[in-house]
KEZATOR-566795 format. One record per residue (C-alpha): residue in three letters; x, y, z; residue number from 1. Coordinates in steps of 0.05 Angstrom, whole numbers, plus 5000, padded with zeros to 4 digits. Example, Ala and Ser with C-alpha at 12.3 -4.5 7.8 and 13.67 -1.06 7.14 Angstrom:
residues 2
 residu   xx   yy   zz num
    ALA 5246 4910 5156   1
    SER 5273 4979 5143   2
END
This chain:
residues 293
 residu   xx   yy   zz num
    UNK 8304 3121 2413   1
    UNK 8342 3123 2348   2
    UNK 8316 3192 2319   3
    UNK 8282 3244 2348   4
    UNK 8265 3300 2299   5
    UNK 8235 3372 2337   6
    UNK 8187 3401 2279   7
    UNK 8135 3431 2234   8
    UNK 8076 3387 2213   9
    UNK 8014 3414 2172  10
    UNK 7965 3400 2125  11
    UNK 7987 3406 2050  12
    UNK 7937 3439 2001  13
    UNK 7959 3421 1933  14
    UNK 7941 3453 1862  15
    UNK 7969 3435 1796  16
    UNK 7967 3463 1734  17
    UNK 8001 3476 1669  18
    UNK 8035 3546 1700  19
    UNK 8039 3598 1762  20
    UNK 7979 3651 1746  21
    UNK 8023 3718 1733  22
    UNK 8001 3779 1786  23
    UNK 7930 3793 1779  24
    UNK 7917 3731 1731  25
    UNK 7872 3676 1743  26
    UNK 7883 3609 1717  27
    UNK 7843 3544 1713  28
    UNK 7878 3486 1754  29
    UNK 7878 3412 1732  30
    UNK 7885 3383 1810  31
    UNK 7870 3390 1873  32
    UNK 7893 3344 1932  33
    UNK 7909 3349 2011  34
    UNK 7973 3316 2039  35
    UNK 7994 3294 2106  36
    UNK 8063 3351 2106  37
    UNK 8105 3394 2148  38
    UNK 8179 3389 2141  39
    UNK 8192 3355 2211  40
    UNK 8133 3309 2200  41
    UNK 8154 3290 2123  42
    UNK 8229 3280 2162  43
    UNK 8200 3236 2210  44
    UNK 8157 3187 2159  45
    UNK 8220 3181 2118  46
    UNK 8261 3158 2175  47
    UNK 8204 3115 2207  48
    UNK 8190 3072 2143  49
    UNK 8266 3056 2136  50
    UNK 8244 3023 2209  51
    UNK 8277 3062 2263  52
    UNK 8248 3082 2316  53
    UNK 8235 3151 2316  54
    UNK 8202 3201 2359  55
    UNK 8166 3266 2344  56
    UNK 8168 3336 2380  57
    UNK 8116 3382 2354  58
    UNK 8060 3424 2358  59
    UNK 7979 3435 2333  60
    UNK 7921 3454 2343  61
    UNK 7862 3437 2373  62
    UNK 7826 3428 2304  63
    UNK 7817 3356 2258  64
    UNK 7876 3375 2218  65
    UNK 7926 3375 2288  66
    UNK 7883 3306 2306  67
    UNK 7898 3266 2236  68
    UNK 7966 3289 2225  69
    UNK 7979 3260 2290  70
    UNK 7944 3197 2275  71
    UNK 7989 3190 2196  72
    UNK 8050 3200 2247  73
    UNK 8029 3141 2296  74
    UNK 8009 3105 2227  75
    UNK 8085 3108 2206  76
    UNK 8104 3086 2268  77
    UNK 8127 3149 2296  78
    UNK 8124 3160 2370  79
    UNK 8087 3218 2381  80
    UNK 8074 3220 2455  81
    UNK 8111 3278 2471  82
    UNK 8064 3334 2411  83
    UNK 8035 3387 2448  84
    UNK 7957 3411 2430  85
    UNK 7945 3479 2430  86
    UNK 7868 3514 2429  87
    UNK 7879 3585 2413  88
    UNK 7916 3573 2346  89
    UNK 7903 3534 2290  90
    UNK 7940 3475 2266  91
    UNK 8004 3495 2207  92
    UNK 7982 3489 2135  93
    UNK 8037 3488 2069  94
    UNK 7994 3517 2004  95
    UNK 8034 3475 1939  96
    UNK 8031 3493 1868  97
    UNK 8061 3441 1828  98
    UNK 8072 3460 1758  99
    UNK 8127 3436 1699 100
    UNK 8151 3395 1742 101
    UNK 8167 3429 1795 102
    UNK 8134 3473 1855 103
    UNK 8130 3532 1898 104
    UNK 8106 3535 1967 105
    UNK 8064 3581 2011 106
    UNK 8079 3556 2087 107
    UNK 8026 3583 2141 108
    UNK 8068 3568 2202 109
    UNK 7998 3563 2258 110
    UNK 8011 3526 2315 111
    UNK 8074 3507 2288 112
    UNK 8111 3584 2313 113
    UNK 8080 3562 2377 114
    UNK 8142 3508 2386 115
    UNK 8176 3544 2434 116
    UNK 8243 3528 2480 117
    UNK 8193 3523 2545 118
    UNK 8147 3473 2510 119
    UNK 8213 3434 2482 120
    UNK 8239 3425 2548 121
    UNK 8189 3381 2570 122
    UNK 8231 3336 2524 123
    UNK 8297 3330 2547 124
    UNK 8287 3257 2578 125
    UNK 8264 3238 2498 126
    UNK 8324 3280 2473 127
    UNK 8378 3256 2510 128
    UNK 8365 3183 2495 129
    UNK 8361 3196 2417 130
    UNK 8430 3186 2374 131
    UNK 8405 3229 2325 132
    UNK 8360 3292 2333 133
    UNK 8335 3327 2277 134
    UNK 8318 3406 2260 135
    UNK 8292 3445 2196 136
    UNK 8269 3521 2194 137
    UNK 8188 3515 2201 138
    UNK 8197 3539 2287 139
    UNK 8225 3591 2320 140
    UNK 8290 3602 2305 141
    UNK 8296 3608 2397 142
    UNK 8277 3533 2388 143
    UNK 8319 3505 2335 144
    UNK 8388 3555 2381 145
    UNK 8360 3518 2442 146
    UNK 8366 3451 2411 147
    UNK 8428 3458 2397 148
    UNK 8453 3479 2450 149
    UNK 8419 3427 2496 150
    UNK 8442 3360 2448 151
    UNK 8514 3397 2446 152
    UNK 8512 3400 2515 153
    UNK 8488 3328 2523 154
    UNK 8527 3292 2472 155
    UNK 8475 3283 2435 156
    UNK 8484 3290 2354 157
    UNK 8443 3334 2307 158
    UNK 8429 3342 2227 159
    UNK 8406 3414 2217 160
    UNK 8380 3418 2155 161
    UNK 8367 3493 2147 162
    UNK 8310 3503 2101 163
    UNK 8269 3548 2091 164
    UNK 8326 3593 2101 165
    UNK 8335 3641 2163 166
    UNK 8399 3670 2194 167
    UNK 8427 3632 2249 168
    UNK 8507 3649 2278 169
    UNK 8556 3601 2266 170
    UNK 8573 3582 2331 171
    UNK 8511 3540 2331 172
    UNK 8516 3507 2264 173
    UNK 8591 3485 2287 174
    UNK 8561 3445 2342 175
    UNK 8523 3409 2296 176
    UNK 8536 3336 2271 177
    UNK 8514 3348 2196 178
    UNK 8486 3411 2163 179
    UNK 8445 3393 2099 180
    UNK 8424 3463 2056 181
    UNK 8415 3464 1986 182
    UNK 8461 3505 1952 183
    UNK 8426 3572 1958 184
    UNK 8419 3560 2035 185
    UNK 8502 3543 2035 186
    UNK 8510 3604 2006 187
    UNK 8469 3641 2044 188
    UNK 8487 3609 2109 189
    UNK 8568 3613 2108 190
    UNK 8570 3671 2058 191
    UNK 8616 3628 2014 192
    UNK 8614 3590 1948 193
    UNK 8598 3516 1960 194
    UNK 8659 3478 1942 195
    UNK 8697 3530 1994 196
    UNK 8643 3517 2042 197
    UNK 8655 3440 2042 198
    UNK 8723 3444 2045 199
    UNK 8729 3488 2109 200
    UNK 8662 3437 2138 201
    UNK 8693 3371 2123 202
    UNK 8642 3311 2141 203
    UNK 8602 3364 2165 204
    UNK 8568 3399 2108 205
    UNK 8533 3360 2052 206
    UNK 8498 3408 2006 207
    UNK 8442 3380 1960 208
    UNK 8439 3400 1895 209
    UNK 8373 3369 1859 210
    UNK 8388 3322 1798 211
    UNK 8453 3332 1810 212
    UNK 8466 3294 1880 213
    UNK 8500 3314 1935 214
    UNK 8568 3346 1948 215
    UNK 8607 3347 2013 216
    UNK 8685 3338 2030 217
    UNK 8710 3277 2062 218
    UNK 8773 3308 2103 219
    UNK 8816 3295 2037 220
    UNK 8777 3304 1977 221
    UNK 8716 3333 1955 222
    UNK 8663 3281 1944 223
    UNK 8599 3282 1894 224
    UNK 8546 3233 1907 225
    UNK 8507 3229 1843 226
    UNK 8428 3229 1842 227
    UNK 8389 3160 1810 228
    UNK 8346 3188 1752 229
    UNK 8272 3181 1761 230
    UNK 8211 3216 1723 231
    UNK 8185 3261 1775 232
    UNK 8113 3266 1789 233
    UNK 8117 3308 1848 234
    UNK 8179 3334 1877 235
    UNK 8147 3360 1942 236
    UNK 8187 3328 2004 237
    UNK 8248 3301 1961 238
    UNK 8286 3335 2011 239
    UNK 8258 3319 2076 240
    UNK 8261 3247 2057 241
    UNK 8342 3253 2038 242
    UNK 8349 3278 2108 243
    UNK 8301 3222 2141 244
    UNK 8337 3165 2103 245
    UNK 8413 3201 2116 246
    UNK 8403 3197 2193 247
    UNK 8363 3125 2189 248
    UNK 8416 3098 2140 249
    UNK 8469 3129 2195 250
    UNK 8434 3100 2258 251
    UNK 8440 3027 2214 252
    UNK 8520 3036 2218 253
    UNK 8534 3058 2140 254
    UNK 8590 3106 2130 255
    UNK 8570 3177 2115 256
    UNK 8587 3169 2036 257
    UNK 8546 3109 2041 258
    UNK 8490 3138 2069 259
    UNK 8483 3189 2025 260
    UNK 8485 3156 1966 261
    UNK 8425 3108 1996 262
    UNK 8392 3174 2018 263
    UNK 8392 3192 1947 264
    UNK 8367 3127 1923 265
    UNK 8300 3147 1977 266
    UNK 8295 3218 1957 267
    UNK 8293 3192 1889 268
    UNK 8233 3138 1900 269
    UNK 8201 3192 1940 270
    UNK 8180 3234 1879 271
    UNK 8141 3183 1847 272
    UNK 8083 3205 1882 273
    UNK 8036 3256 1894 274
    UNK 8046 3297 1964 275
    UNK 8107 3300 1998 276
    UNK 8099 3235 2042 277
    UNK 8065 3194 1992 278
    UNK 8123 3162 1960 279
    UNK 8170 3158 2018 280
    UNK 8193 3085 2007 281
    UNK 8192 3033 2056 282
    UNK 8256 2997 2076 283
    UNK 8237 2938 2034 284
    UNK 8221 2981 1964 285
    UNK 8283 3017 1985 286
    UNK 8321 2953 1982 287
    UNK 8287 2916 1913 288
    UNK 8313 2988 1885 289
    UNK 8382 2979 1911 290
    UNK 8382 2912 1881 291
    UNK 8357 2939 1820 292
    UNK 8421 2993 1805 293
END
């Protein structure tokens, strides 16, 4: 198995309008829309449609949201054999207001806090074989310290892309392969501005930073990786699909500067769309893009 990301799925409930209502207000909303989400899941998508083979380790409930965000995974091509259904919770849900552009994000975790080290374990055969495993912040923070621990211990290399934010020591994000906050999360993680951050992380640390690309530090000097413009439609997922497309463009043999910059070019396409997997590109509209620069 190329990738095997261990995370959050759940259904997306989408609103736009022309503003967020202040306390107490009510507004009128000009959308409405679900969305196949979940950071893990949006992760996975991203990776599968740059075709690698990629594996999912998750959890949900024993409701028709767990059963068709399953099915969108296995759609994409994502291995899903190893998701574990639970009955006495209900599957996660991520409540989206999308407004000027932009958005802010309610995340009920459900079955998705219900990830735990003693249902991971029934993994380790899929984890061991993966080159890359994946983690984010939507499960317990036990899970994501196990992880880690277990790939370290295995050879096995992660991306820990630590959003939403939650404190985690720093012996466990020095046994990762590649950290990927944004530059709130850098700050918050190593309690350090970013460009000192990058230096003392080299190849280690790449800190996303919107519109403006992607900065890390290369062992010698510190390296931006600029963004490709694109009018946004929805930037839900931009994200998730830089960090599917980094560890797919890295399992395809590019250099790390090379694979971010192609990870860009995906996060980019991915914001075409409405919800956060509905533009992830596929490796072919990746490609005419490429060709397109």
């Amino acid at each position: 198995m190329d990738i095997v990301v261990v995370g959050s799925l759940s259904t997306d409930f989408i609103v736009q309008a022309e503003r967020m209502p202040y306390k107490g207000e009510t507004i009128l909303g000009t959308n409405f829309s679900t969305a196949y989400g979940g950071k893990g899941a949006n992760q996975a998508v991203a990776a599968a449609r740059l075709e690698t083979k990629t594996a999912f380790v998750g959890a949900i409930g024993d409701d028709g949201f767990g059963e068709k965000l399953k099915m969108n995974l296995e759609n994409n091509a994502v291995f899903c054999e190893n998701m574990e259904t639970f009955t006495d919770e209900a599957t996660g849900t991520a409540h989206i207001n999308i407004y000027d552009n932009d958005n802010s994000i309610i995340v009920v975790p459900g079955t998705n806090s219900l990830l735990t080290p003693e249902v991971v374990e029934k993994s380790h055969g899929l984890l061991k074989r993966a080159e890359y495993v994946m983690l984010q912040n939507e499960i317990p923070v036990e899970t994501i310290k196990y992880v880690i621990d277990f790939c370290y211990e295995n050879g096995v290399k992660v991306i820990y892309n630590p959003a939403p934010f939650i404190p985690i020591e720093i012996e466990y994000l020095e046994k990762c392969a590649l950290i990927t906050p944004n530059e709130l999360e850098c700050n918050a993680l190593f309690g350090d501005d970013v460009k000192s951050a990058i230096r003392k992380h080299p190849n280690q640390l790449i800190v996303t930073m919107g519109d403006a690309g992607c900065l890390y530090h290369n062992g010698e000097e510190e390296v931006r990786v600029p963004s490709f413009r694109t009018t946004p439609v929805d930037t839900t997922g931009a994200g998730d699909t830089f960090n599917g497309a980094l560890a797919a463009f890295l399992v395809k043999g590019m250099s790390l500067g090379e694979a971010i910059r192609s990870a860009n070019m995906a996060a980019s396409l991915s914001i075409r769309a409405m919800g956060a997997q509905g533009g992830i590109p596929t490796l072919n509209e990746w490609q005419e893009a490429m060709d397109n620069v």
